[in-house]
TORZAKOL-371819 format. One record per residue: z negated, y, x negated of N, C-alpha, C in turn; residue in one letter. Coordinates in steps of 0.02 Angstrom, whole numbers, plus 50000, padded with zeros to 5 digits. Layout:
residues N
ZYXZYXZYXA...
//
This chain:
residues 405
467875480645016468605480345014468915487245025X468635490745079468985497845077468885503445026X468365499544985468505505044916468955502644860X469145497744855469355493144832470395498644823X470495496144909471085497644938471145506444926X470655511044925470555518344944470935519544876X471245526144888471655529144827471215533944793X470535533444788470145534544733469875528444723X469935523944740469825516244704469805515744634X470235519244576470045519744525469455522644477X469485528144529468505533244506468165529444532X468165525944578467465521044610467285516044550X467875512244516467815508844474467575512444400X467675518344399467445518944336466775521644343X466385525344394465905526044433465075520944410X465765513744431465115508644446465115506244379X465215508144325465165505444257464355507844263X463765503844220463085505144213462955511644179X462545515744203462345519844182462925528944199X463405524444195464145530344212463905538144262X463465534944327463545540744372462935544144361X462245543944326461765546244320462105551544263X462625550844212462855553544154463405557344168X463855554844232464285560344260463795566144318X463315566344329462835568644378462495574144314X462355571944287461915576844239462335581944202X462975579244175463415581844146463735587744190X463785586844259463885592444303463485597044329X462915594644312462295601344319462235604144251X462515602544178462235603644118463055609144097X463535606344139464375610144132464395615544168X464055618044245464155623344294463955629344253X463475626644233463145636844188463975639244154X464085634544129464765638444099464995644544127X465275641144207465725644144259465145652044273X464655651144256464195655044334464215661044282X463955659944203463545662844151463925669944151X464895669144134465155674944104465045679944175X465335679544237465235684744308464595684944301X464145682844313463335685044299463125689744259X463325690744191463345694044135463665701444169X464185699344202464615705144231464135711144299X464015706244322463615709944371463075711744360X462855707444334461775709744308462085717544250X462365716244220462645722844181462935728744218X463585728344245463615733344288463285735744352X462665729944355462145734044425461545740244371X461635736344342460845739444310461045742244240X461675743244223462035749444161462675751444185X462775751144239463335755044265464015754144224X464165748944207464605749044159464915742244149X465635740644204465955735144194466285732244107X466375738444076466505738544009466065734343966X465505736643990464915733743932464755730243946X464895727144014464775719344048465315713244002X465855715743994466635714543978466295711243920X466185718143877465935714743797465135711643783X464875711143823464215706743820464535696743840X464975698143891465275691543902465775690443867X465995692043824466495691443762466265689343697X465565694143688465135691143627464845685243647X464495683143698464425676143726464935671843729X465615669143754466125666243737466375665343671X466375671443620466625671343552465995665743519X465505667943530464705662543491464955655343515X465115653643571465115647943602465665645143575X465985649643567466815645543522466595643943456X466395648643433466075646543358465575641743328X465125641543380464485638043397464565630243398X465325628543414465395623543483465635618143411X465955617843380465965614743322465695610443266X465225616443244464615612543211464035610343236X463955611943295463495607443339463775599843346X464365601243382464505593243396464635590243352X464665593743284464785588943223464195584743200X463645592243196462785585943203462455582243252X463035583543315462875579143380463225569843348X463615570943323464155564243315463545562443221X463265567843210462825562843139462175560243153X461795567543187461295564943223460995561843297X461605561143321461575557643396461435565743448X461745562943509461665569143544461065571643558X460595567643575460105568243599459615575143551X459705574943481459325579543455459605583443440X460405584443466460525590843478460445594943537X460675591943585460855593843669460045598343689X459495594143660458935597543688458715604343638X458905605043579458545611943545459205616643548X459685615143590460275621343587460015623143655X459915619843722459785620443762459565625543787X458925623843755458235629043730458475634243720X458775636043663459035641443638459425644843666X459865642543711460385645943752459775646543824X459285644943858459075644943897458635651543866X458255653143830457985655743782458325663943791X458815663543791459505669543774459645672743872X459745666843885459595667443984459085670443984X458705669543960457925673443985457895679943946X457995682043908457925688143862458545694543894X459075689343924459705695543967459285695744014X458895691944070458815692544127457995697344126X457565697344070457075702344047457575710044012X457975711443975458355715343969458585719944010X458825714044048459055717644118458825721744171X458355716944203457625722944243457355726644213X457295726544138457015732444093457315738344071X457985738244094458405741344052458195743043994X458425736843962458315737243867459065739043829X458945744243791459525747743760459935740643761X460625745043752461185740043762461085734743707X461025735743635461235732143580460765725343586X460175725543624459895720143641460345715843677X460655717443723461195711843766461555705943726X461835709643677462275708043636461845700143578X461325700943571460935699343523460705692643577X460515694843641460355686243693461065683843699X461575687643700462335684343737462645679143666X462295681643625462395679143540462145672543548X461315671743572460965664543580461205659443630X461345662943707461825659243740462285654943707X462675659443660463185656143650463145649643624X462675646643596462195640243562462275634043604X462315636343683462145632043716462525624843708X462525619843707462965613543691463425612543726X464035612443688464595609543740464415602443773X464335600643840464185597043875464565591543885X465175595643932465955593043914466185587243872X466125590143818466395585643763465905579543749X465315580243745464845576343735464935570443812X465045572643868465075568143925465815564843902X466315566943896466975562743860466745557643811X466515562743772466375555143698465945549943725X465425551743770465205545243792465535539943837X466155541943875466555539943913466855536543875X467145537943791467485535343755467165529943727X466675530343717466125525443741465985520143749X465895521943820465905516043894466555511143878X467015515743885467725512243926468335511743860X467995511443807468685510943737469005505543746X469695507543735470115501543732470075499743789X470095504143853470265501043904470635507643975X470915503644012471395511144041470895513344108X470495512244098469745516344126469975521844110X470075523044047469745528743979470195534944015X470855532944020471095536844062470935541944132X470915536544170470595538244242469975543944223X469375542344174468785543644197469055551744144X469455552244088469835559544056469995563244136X470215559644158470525565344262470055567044275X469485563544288469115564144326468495570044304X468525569744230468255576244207468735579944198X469295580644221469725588744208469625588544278X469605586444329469645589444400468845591344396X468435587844381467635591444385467865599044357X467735599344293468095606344272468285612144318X468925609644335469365613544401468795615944451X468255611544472468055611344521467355615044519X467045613744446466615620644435466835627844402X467515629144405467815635544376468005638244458X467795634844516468135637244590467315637144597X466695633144610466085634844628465805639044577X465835639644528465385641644484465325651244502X465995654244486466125661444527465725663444585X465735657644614465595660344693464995660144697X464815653144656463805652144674463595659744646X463645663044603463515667344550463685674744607X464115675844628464095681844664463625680144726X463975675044751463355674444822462535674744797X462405673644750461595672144721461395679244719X461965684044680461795689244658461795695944730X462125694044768462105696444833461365696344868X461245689444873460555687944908459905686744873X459885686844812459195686144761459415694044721X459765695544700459885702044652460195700244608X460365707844553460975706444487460665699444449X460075699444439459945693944385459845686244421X459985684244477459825678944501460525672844476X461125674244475461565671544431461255669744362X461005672644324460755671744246460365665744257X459615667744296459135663044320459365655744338X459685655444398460205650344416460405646044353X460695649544307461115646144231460705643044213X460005647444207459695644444133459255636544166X459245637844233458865632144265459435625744262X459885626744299460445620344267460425618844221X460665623044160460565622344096460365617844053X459465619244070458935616344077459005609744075X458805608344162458865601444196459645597444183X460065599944183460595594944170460505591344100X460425599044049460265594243984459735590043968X459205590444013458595586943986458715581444015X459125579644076459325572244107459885569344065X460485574144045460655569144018460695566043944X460155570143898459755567443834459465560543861X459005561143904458615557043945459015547743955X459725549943977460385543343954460505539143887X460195538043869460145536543817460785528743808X460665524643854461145519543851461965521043877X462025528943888462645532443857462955533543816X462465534943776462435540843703462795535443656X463575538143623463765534743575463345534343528X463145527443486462895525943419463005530643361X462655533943348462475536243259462825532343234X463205535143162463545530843131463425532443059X463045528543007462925529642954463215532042896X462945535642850463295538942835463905536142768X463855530642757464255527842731464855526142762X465015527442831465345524942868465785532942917X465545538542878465705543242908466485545742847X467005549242863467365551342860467425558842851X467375563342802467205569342786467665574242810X467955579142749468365583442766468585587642830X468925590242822469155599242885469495591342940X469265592742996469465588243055470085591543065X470235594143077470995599943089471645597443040X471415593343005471535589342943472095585542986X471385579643023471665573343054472535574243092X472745567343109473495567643121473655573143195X474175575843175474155581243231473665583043269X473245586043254472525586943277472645593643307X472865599343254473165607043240473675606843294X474195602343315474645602843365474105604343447X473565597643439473285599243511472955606043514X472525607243453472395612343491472635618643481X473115618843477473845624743491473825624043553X473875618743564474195618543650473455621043681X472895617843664472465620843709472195629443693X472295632243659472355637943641472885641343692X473355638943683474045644543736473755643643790X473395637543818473235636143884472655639843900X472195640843855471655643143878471765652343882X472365656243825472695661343852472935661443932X473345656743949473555656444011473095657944068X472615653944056471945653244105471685662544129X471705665044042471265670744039471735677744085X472375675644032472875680844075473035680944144X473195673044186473085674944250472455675744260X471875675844257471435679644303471385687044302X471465690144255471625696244252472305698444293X472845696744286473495697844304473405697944383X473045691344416473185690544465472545696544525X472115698744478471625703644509471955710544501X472345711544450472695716244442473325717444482X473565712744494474025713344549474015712844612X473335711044616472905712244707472785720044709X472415720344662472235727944663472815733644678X473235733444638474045738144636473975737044726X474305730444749474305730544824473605732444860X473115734244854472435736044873472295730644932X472425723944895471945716744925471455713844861X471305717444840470875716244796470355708444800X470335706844865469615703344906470155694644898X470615695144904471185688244915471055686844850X470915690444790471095689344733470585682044702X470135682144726469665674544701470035670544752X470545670444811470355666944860471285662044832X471515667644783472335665144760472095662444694X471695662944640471555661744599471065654244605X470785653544653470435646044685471205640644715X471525643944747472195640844754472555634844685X472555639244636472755640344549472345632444540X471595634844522471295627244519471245621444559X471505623544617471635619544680472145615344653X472835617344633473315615144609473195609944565X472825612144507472725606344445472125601644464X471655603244525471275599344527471735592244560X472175594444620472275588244652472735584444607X473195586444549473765583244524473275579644465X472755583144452472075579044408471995571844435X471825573644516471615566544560472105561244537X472705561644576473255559044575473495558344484X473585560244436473895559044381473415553444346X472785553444359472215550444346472095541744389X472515541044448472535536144446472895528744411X473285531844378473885528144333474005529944275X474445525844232474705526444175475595528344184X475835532544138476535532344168476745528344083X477165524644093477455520844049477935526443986X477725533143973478205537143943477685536343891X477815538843826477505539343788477005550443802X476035546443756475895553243770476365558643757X476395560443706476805565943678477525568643704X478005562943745478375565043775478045570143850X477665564443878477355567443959477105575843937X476765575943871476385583043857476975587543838X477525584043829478195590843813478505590443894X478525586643942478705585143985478185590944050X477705590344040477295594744069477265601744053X476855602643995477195609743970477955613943985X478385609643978479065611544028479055612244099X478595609744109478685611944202478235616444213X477625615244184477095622244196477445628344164X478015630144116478325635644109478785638544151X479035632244179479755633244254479325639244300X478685633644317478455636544367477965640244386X477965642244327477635651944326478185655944318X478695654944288479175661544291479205664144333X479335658044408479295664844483478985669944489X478155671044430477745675644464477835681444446X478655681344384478905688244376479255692444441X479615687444493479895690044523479585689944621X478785688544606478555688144678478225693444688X478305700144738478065703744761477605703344829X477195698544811476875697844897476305692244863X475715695144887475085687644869475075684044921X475505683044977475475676144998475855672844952X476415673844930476895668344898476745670244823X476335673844790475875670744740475465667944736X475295666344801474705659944790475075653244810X475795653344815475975647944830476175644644764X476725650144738476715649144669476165646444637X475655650244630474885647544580474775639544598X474985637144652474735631844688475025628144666X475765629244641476315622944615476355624544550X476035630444530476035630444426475395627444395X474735626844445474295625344434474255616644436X474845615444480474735607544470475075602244401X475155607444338475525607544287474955606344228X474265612044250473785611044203473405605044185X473205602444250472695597944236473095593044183X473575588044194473985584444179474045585744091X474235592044053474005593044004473565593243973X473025597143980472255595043992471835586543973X472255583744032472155577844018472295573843943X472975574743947473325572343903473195573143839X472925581543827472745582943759471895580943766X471525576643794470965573343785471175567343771X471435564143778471835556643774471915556643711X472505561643672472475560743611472105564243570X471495567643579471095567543523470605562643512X470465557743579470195552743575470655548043507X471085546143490471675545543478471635546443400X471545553843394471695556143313471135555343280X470595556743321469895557743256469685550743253X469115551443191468775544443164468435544143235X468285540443244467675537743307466835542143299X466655541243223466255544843208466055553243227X466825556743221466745561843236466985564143292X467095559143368467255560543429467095566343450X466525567543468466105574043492466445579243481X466205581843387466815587243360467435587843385X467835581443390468755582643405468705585343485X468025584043536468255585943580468155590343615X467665594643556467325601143563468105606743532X468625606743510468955608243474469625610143531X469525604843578469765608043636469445613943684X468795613643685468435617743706468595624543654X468305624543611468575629043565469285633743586X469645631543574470505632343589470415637143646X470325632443703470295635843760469985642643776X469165642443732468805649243731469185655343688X469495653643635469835657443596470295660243615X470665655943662471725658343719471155662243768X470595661843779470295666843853470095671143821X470095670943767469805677243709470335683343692X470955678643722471335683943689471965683143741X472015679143786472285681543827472195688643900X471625685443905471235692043962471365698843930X471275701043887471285708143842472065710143835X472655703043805473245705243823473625709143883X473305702943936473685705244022473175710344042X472805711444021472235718144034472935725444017X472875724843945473475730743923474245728043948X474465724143975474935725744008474995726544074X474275727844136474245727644175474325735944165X473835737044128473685744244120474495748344089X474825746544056475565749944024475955750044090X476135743144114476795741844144476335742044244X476185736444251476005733844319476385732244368X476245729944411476905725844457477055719944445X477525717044451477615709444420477725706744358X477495712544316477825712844242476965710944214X476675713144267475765709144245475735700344195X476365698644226476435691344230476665688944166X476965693544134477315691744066476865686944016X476225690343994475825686243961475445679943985X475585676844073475415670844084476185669644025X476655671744085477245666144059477215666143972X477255671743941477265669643851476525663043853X476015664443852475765659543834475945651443854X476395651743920476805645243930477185644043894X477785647543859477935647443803477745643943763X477025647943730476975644243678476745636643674X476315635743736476225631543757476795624943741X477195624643767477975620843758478095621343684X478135628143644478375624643566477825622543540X477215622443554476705619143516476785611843529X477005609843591477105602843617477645601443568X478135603943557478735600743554478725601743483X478605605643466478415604843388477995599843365X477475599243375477095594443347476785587743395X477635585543418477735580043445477835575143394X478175576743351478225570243295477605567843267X477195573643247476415570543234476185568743277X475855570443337475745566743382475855561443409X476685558743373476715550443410476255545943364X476035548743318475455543243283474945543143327X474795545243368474245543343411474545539743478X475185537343461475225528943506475215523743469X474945524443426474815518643379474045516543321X473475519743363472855520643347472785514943289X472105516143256472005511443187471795507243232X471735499843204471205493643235470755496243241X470215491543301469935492743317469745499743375X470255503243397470165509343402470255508243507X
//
């Protein structure tokens, strides 16, 4: 009864669905390499080539592969079942772990880095593949909801451990013990959760598959706009907000205000995730996007990192909630067939806005500095909001899914 009554009573319930927690368990040892991989890259590089720069662009060519990568994988994940994908990308990205982390103690000319950070990038979006099976489990039912929170607060929650395991490792094992670390999760998460098999959405024949550019499907291009500005957002405050520790020479607060940030979207994850709000999606996602823009503007005008991390704390509880939302409806827009793909596409988005947000607030940290660091969070909130509000009218077709759906 007291789990019953407990205000995570809803994750308990989606929890005890069969098979659910062995597949949320694996999925979080097979999702952390994400978090650990890019700072690892950073440090194993600048210990052993002296050169934060070339760390920069070795974890850039790894992110760019992974964005690119992340697509047509899950497209032959959703033809040929996950299972014979998840294990030979694995490999391959584990494969790429091992060739930086031999590179590395060897000091092997630079252009080799570039060439393992390339294979990394292979590795399977995890993520998406643990959603589609969720979509799954719990279709057509307001589970589906709850258990979308419950992987954006996981998320949150390995983008706050993942940093830290990775420096502390690299502190007490050396530069390459982060890499090592990756490729062993990696590994074991993916080989357990191939291993799920009474997860794994059904293959769907090919008579029964649905062709053409997915980007196609009904406002599809609207979500991931939005997750694009968002995943800018993500990239530009972390830069912005290290950059503006630094100017004040607290450099050391700067993971500790930026953990705050995911702090924020993790708990409004908890909480938004227990319920349905009776608004329609597409309103709540223009409704949100409007407040996550309110409430970053302050960080034009806060001179002090205590009360930017207070700020981060109440702009951050803006993300998850979108996040969510734009998983909801791509569940929503694509054929069933090609789940995986639609929800790798958010992943995508996101790698692409960190692709090109970080490099923005990089050069305006470097031009301007001071609170003017902040400009390119807030534009990408911006855009954030007209991507919502623009392609709100397409998007209300996804409160009205085909049968069966």
């Amino acid at each position: 009864m007291r789990v019953i009554s407990s205000p995570l009573a809803p994750y308990a319930r989606v929890l005890a669905v069969p098979g659910a927690r062995g597949m949320a368990v694996s999925g979080v040892l097979a999702r952390l390499p994400v978090a650990v991989i890019g700072v690892s890259i950073v440090i194993m590089v600048a210990a052993r080539y002296g050169s934060y720069g070339l760390g920069g662009a070795v974890t850039a060519t790894q992110t760019l592969c992974y964005a690119v990568f992340g697509p047509p994988l899950s497209r032959a994940a959703d033809r040929l079942g996950q299972r014979r994908v998840v294990v030979p990308a694995s490999l391959a990205a584990v494969t790429g772990l091992t060739g930086l982390v031999v590179c590395g103690s060897l000091r092997a000319p630079a252009w080799t880095l570039f060439g393992c950070a390339a294979l990394v990038g292979l590795m399977p979006n995890v993520g998406s593949m643990v959603r589609a099976r969720w979509a799954h489990l719990l279709q057509g039912t307001d589970r589906l909801h709850t258990a979308y929170a419950m992987e954006s607060v996981v998320d949150d929650l390995i983008f706050i451990v993942g940093p830290v395991l990775a420096v502390n490792l690299s502190l007490v094992a050396g530069a390459e013990a982060g890499l090592v670390a990756a490729a062993v999760l990696l590994f074991t998460g993916c080989r357990l959760l191939a291993s799920r098999t009474a997860t794994e959405p059904p293959v769907v024949t090919v008579s029964e598959r649905r062709g053409g550019v997915l980007l196609k499907a009904r406002g599809l291009w609207a979500v991931v706009a939005v997750c694009t500005a968002m995943g800018g957002l993500f990239g530009s405050v972390e830069v912005a907000v290290v950059g503006f520790a630094t100017e004040h020479r607290q450099t050391v607060l700067a993971s500790w205000i930026l953990a705050l940030y995911a702090l924020g979207s993790g708990i409004s994850g908890v909480l938004f995730g227990r319920r349905r709000l009776s608004w329609s999606v597409p309103r709540q996602l223009t409704v949100a996007a409007i407040l996550l823009t309110l409430t970053t503007a302050p960080m034009l005008v806060t001179d002090n990192l205590y009360v930017l991390g207070g700020v981060l704390l109440v702009s951050g509880a803006a993300c998850a909630p979108i996040l969510i939302l734009a998983t909801g409806l791509v569940e929503r827009l694509v054929p069933p067939e090609r789940l995986t793909e639609g929800m790798t596409w958010i992943s995508t988005g996101l790698g692409a806005g960190v692709a090109l947000g970080a490099p923005m607030a990089g050069w305006t940290a470097d031009e301007y500095g001071g609170n003017r660091v902040f400009l390119t969070p807030l534009l990408c909130c911006v855009v954030v909001t007209l991507a919502a509000v623009m392609g709100t009218r397409r998007l209300s077709a996804a409160q009205h899914p085909a049968p069966g759906r």
